[in-house]
N, C-alpha and C positions, 0 to 999 in steps of 0.2 A: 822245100827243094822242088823246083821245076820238072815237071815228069817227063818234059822232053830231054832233058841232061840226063836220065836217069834211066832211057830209053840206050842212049850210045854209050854211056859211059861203062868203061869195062875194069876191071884188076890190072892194074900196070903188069904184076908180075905174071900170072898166068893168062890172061886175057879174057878173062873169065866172067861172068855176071856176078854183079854185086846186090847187095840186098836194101833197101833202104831200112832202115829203122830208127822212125821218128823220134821216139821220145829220150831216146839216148844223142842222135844228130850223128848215126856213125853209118855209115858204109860197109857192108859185110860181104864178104870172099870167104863162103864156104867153102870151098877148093881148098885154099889157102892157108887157114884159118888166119884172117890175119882183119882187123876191124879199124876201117878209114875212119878220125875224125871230120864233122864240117865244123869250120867255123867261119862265124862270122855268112854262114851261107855257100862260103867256098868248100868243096871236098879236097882234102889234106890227102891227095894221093900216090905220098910219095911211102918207100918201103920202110923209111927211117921215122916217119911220122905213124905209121899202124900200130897196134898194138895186136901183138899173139894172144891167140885166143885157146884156152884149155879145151880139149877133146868135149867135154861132160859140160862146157857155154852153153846155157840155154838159147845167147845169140846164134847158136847151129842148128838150133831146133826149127823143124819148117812150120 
């Protein structure tokens, strides 16, 4: 993932900062709980594409 895309790139829904985390390839909205797939390289940023994430996700953990 390009760390300049990763610089502007925000949460569609809250507008919020996302997390990267590599080794899963997903985008994280702490705010939101809500975890963007990438694929293929691209971030899957849409609300219907995320996956809810449970309170006790270690993905929440800083």
């Amino acid at each position: 993932m390009d760390t300049k895309l990763l610089d502007i790139i925000a949460c569609p829904l809250c507008k919020g900062p996302v997390q990267y985390v590599k080794s899963q390839q997903l985008l994280v909205c702490r705010a939101d709980r809500l975890a963007y797939p990438i694929r293929d390289g691209f971030p899957m940023m849409f609300e219907d594409e995320a996956r809810t994430l449970d309170p006790m996700d270690p993905l929440l953990k800083d």
